[in-house]
Structures are given as structure tokens and as C-alpha cells.
N, C-alpha and C positions, 0 to 999 in steps of 0.2 A: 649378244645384243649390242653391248660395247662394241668389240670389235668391226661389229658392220655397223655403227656410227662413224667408230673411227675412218673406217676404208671410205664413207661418201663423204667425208670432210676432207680426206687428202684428194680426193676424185675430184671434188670440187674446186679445190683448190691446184687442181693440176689443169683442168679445166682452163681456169681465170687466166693463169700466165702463157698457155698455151695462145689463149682467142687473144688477151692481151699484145702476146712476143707477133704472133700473125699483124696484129695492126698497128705496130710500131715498124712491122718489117716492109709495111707497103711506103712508107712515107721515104722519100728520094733524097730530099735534104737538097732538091735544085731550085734555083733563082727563076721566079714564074716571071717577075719582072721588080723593075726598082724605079721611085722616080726623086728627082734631084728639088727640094723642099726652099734649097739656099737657105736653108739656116738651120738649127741646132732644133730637131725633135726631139722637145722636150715631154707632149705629151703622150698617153696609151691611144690607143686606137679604139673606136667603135666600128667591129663589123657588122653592118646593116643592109638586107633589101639593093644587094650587089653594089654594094656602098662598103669603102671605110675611110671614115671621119678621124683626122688626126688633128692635133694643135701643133706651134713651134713656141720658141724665145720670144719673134714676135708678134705673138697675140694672133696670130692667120689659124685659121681653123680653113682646113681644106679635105672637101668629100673628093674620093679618089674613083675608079670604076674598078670592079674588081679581078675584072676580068684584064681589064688592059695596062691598069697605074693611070689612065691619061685623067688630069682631073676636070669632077664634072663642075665645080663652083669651089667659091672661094668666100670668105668672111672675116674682115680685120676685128677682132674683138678688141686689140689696143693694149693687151699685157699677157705677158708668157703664160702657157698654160701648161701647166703639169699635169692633171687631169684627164680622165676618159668622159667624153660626151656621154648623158645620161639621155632616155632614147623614151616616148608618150607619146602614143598614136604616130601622128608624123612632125614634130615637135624632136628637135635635140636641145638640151640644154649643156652650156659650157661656161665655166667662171676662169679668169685668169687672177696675176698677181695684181693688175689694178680695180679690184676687188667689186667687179664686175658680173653679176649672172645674166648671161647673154640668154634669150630664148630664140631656136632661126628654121625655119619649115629646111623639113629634111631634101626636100626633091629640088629646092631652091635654092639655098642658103639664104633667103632673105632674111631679114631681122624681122622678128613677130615684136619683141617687144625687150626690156632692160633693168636689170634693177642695181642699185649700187646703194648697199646698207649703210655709206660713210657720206653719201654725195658729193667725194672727192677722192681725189684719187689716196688710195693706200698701199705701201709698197707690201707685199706678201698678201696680200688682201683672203685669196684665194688657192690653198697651197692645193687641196684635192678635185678629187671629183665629185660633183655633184648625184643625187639619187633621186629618182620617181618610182617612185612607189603608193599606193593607200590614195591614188588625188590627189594629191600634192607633189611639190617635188624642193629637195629637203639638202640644205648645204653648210659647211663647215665656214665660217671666216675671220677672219686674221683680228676684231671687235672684240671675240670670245664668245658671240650669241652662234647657236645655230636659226635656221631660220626653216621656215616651212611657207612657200607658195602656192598659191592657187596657179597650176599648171597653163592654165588659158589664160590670162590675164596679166601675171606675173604681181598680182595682189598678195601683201604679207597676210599669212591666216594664224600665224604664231612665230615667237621669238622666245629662244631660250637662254639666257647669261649665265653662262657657266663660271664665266669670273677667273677664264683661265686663256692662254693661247690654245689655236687651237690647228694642228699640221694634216690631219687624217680627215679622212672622206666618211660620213654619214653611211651608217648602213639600216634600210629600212624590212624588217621581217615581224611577223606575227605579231601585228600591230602598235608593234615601237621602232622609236628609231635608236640606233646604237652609239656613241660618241666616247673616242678615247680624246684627253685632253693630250695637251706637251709635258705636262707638269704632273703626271703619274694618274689621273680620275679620272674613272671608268662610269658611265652615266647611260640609265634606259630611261629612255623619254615617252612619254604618252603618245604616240602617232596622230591623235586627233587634236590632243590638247597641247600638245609641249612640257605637260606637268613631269616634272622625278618621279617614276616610276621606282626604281631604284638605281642603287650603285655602291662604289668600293674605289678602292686608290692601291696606287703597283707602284713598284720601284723606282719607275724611269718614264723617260716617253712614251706614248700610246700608239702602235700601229693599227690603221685601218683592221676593225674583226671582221669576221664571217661569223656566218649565221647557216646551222646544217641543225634537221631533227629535231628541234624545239634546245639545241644546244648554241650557245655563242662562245667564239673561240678567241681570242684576242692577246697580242702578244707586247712586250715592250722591250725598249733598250737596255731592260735589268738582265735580259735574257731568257726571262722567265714567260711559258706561253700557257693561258688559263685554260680551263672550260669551265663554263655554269649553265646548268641548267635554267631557262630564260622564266621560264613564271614560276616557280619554286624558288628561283633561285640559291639554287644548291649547287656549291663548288663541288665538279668533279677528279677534277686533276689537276695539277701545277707541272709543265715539265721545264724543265735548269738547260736551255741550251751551253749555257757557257761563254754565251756574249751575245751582244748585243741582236737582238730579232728586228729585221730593217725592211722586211714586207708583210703584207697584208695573207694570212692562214690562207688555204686552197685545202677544203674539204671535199675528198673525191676517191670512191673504189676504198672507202673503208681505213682513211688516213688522211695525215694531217699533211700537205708540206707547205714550207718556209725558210725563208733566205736569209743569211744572217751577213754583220755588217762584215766580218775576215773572209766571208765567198763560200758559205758551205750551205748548198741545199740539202735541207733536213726532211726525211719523212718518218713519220711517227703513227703508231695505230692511235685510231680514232679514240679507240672505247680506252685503252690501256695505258697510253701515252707511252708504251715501249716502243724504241727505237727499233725503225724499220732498217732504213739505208741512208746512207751521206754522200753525197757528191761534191768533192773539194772544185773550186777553180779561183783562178790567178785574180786577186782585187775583190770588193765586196760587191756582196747582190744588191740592188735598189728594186730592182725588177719582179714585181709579184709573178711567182709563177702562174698557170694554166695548165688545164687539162686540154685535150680534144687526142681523139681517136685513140687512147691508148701511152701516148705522149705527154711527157709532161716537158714545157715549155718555156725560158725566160731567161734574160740576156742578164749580163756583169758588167758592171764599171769597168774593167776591159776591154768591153767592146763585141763582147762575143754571144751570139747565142746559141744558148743549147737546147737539145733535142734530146730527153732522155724517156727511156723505157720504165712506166710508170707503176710495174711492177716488183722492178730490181733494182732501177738506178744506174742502171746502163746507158753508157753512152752512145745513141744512134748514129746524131752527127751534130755538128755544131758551123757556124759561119764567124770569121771576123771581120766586124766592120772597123771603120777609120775613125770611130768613138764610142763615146759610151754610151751603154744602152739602161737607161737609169728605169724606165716605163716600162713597166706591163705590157708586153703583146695582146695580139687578139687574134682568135682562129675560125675559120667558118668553111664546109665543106673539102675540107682535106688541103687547107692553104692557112699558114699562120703567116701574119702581117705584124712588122713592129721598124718601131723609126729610133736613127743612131744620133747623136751628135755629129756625126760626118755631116750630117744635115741629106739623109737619103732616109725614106720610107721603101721597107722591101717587103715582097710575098715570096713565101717560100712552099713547095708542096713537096 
């Protein structure tokens, strides 16, 4: 009886890396096209609706076609945006550092409408990305409140003072919103109300969590990356990278990965927090990785992006660009897109 448990766990498991190694092996690692931004992309990209929406240094938020690079609009939001555009029916929302939440119709780019929490300009204002989720749509700012909008309108429906700086992007799941501080506090927020739901305090800064399974995953500069259990709130594991954790968890295929600030993508089982595989490269990750087809995905303060087999940690292919790639890519039908400091946004398939 054991025995033939055992045989369809390894069956299965021979299974996984096989259809996995097949779909890392179709991807080419060739330039579908690139186009010249003239300035430093600084933000992730939204793939959308044969769209993708990147930001720069300065404050330009530009929809690309995806098929060609040629861009289809343009929008001066007025301060750098680090940030991935969050995406509400045809509504993108984008904040920069002059602490700005832009709302702009996605086929357009026209401005729908503005909100600025300080009504002057504030330098960092806006270090993340904005999230819609629940009706609302829910942003991190440089004040220390988060804030929660009415989608259409750009009406405040709640403010949160957390009484801390605040660097990490809002994440919204099973009816709270997520918030790691600068200054080590971990905070679940009511989604409807803003109220503490709960929370906890870590060692260091707070990277952007994730949210898989009714679990939240969140990691900090102590090096240390949690799980809890989200409505029990019951710590599952603690695991000790050994330095500093500098993106945002990618829970996917039964594992954790994350980029650390010395250059070494980590993947870890999900349930166990045991060490899967490590993948060293030259300078530190800023670059949340990504999954899509089999791939896992995400460029290094050297400039380079990599292309690894997200079973093993195998290197498929990688590109160098002429800077640093500090942003999160983004991938959609067999094409991942991410922008350098060379000041060039590329598609690769």
C-alpha cells in the first residue's frame, strides 16, 4: 500500500519537472522588440488587453502595443514612478514620488481624475504600487496613512495612520488589506473599514507580502520571511535567509521565491519552509520575481535578466541590459516585458 503511494508521488512528481523542463524549453530568450523610453524605467509594467503600461524617473506613464513596442498614449503623472499600474474595469491607477494617485481610462490615457493626500508636493510620496481590489482601490504613502478610494470617483472611503514610514505596496486578499511598515510593523487592515484587524512587528523593513491559501507571506531586511495564517492568525514558519530579503514573496507550483539584497534568488517549499534551490548573480535583486509558463523571471541591479527553470533553478537564458533592472517584469501569452535604466523597455518570448 505504501509502496504504491510512494511510486505515484515520485510519478507525479516526475510528471511536474518533465511538463514543467517542456515549458521552460519552448521559450527562445529572443528580443520580440524594444523601444527607447529616454529616461530611466523605473517602474514594473502592467500587462493588459494587448497593452503594457510602464512608468519612468519622469513621472510619464506610457501604454505600449504589444505586439509592436509602438506606443499607443502617453501621460505625464509629474514624479517618478516606481510602481506597477493597478488595473478596475478600464481604470488604471498609478502614484508617483510626488505623491500623487493618478486615475487615467486605460484605451486613452486620459486623466479620469487625482488625488494627492499632502495637496503639495511630497518628495517619496509614493514609493509602491497601488492595489484594487473589494471596490476600492488601496495605496501605501510616504504620511504614513494608507488610504482606501472609491474607484470611480477618486473619493477617500477610509485612512489608516499607522504612525510609521511607509516603502511597500498594499496588498488586498480575503477581505483585508496587508501593510508592512519601514520601521519593522506588520498590520491587517479591515478592507471595508480600515480598522486593525491584527498585526506583529519583525526585525527590519517590510517587503511588499503575498497572499496564497488563506496564508500571507512577508518578508524583511532582518532576512527573516514569515507565514501566518490570515484569520487564525497562526505563525507558521519563520525562515533565516541570511540577509537581507529586498522583494516582494512569489508563491507558485508549491513554493516560495525571493530575491535577496547580495543577488541570490531563493526558493523554498511552501508548507516546510525547506530550501528548494538558490540561484547566485553578480549585485543585489530589487526585482520581484514572476512566474508564467513554467519560468521564473526577474532582472538584478546589474542589469541583467534572468530566465530560470522553475522547478530546478536552472538557468534557461538571461539578457544584459545597459542598466539596472531594479522593477518587477510582467509576462503575458509567452512574452515577458520589463524596463532597464538604459531607459529601454524590452519584450522577450
Amino acid at each position: 500500500m505504501f509502496k504504491g503511494r510512494r511510486f505515484l508521488i515520485f510519478a507525479a512528481a516526475a510528471l511536474f519537472l518533465a511538463v514543467t523542463a517542456g515549458r521552460a524549453a519552448a521559450w527562445r530568450g529572443a528580443m520580440k522588440w524594444s523601444y527607447d523610453a529616454q529616461n530611466n524605467v523605473t517602474g514594473a509594467p502592467t500587462a493588459v488587453q494587448g497593452k503594457v503600461i510602464i512608468g519612468d524617473s519622469e513621472g510619464r506613464l506610457t501604454a505600449l502595443d504589444t505586439a509592436t513596442g509602438n506606443p499607443v498614449w502617453t501621460f505625464e503623472a509629474g514624479g517618478t514612478i516606481n510602481g506597477a499600474p493597478a488595473l478596475s474595469g478600464s481604470t488604471l491607477f498609478s502614484g508617483g514620488m510626488d505623491g500623487a494617485l493618478s486615475a487615467v481610462n486605460l484605451e486613452t490615457g486620459a486623466l479620469l481624475w487625482q488625488f494627492n493626500p499632502s495637496e503639495q508636493y511630497t518628495p517619496g510620496s509614493i514609493w509602491g504600487s497601488p492595489e484594487a481590489g473589494g471596490g476600492r482601490v488601496y495605496f501605501n504613502s510616504a504620511d504614513g496613512k494608507v488610504y482606501a478610494l472609491n474607484p470611480a470617483s477618486g473619493d477617500v472611503v477610509w485612512t489608516h495612520d499607522t504612525g510609521r514610514e511607509l516603502r511597500s505596496s498594499p496588498v488586498y486578499s480575503d477581505g483585508l488589506v496587508f501593510v508592512g511598515t519601514y520601521e519593522g510593523l506588520f498590520l491587517a487592515l479591515n478592507a471595508e473599514t480600515g480598522v486593525k484587524s491584527w498585526g506583529g512587528g519583525s526585525g527590519g523593513p517590510l517587503i511588499t507580502a503575498a497572499v496564497s491559501g488563506g496564508v500571507v507571506y512577508f518578508g524583511s531586511w532582518d532576512g527573516v520571511l514569515q507565514a501566518v495564517k490570515i484569520h487564525k492568525v497562526l505563525p507558521l514558519w519563520k525562515y533565516n535567509a541570511g540577509e537581507s530579503i529586498t522583494t516582494k514573496p512569489l508563491v507558485a507550483e508549491g513554493k516560495i521565491f525571493f530575491g535577496t539584497e547580495k543577488g541570490k534568488m531563493v526558493a523554498i517549499d511552501a508548507e516546510t519552509a525547506k530550501l528548494a534551490w538558490e540561484f547566485p548573480v553578480q549585485g543585489g535583486i530589487s526585482s520581484s520575481p514572476i512566474l508564467h509558463e513554467g519560468m521564473i523571471f526577474f532582472g538584478s541591479n546589474g542589469g541583467v535578466l534572468y530566465a530560470l527553470n522553475a522547478a530546478t533553478g536552472a538557468e534557461v537564458w538571461k539578457f544584459q541590459s545597459g542598466g539596472e533592472i531594479t522593477a518587477s517584469p510582467a509576462a503575458a501569452e509567452g512574452v515577458v516585458y520589463f524596463g532597464s535604466a538604459d531607459g529601454k523597455v524590452y519584450a522577450f518570448e
